[in-house]
N, C-alpha and C positions, 0 to 999 in steps of 0.2 A: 226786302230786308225785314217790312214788318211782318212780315209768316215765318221768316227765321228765327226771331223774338219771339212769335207767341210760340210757335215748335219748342224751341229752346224751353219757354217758363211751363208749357204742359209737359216736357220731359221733366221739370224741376220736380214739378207738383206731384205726380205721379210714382216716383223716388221719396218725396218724401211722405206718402199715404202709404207708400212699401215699406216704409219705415216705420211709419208710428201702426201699421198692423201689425207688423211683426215684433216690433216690441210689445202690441198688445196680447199677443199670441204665446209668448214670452213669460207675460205675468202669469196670462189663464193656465200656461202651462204648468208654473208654480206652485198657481193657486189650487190647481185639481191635483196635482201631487200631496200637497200639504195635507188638503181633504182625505183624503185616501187614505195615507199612511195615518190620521188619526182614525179613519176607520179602523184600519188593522189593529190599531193601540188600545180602541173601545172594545174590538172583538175578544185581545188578549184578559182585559181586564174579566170581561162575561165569561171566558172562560175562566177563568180564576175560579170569579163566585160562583161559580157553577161544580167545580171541582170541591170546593168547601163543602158545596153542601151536599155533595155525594158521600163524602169523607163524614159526613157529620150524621147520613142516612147511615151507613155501612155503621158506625157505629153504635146508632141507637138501637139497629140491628142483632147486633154480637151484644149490647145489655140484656134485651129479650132473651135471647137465647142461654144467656148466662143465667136470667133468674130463672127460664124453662129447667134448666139441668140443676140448679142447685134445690127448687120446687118438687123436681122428680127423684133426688137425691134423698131430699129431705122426708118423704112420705114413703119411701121407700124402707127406712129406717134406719143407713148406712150411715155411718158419719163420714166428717166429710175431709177425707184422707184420701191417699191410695188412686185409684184409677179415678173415683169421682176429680180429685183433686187436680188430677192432670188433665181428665178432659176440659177442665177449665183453663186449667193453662194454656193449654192450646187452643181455648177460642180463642185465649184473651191475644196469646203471639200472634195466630192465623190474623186476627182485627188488625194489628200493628201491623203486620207487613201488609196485609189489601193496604192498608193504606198510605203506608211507604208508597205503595205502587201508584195510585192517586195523583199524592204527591208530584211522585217523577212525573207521569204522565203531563201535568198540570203544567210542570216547568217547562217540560219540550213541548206542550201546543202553544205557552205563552213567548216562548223563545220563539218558536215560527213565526208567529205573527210580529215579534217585535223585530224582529232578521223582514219581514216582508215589509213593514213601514218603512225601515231604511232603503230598501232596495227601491220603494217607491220612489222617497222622495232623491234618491240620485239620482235616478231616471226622470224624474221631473226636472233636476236642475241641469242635465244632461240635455233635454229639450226647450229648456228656457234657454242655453245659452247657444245652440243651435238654431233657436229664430232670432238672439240678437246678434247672432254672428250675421247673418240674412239681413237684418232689418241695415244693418251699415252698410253692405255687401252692395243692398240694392241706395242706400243714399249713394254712394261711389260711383256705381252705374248709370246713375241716372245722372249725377256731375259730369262725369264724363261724359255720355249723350250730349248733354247739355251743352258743353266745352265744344264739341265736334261738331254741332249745330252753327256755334255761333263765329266759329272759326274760319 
């Protein structure tokens, strides 16, 4: 009878170390989802500023080249009309849209990354509740053992 009792309380114990692992397992699983997915968040943000400051290169870019063309306009003797004047306008539009395109770019790499932290962290909460479904699974199991030990 007493090897049935201790059988029975090591079946107990064992159910409930399966339980509180897997509850722990649960949180870590969480807890590295949450991690992660602000990774993706810090990656989008670097991209951002990283995008700025190409947008911000590209443009000091297109000023160069504007005072180049108005420089060689000017010494030339032309005034500044006419073709001189359009080719300005067209660096100045060709700038806007590079950087329209920037732009875009900018939002759909920060979009990805913000669409991959959420997928993260479902998939993490998707895993936390898959080992507390486990961690009660095995408190059950092990009651039960327990039950049929002592029965």
């Amino acid at each position: 009878m007493v090897a049935v009792a201790v059988a029975a309380a090591a079946t107990a114990t064992s159910a409930f170390l399966g339980y509180k692992g897997n509850r722990a397992a649960a949180k870590a699983a969480r807890q590295t989802a949450e991690y992660n997915a602000q990774v993706k968040e810090n990656e989008a943000i670097l991209l951002q500023r990283a995008k700025i400051e190409e947008e911000n290169s590209l443009r000091k870019q297109s000023e160069r080249l504007e005072g180049t063309q108005r420089v060689a306009t000017a010494a030339s003797g032309i005034t500044m009309s006419g073709s001189p004047m359009q080719a300005l306008a067209d660096t100045y539009f060709n700038t806007e849209y590079d950087a329209l395109k920037i732009q875009y770019a900018s939002d759909i790499e920060q979009t990805r990354q913000i669409s991959a932290a959420t997928l993260i962290r479902a998939e993490g909460a998707a895993r936390s509740s898959a080992f507390k479904t486990r961690a009660y699974q095995s408190l059950l199991e092990g009651g039960s053992r327990a039950a049929t030990l002592m029965a």
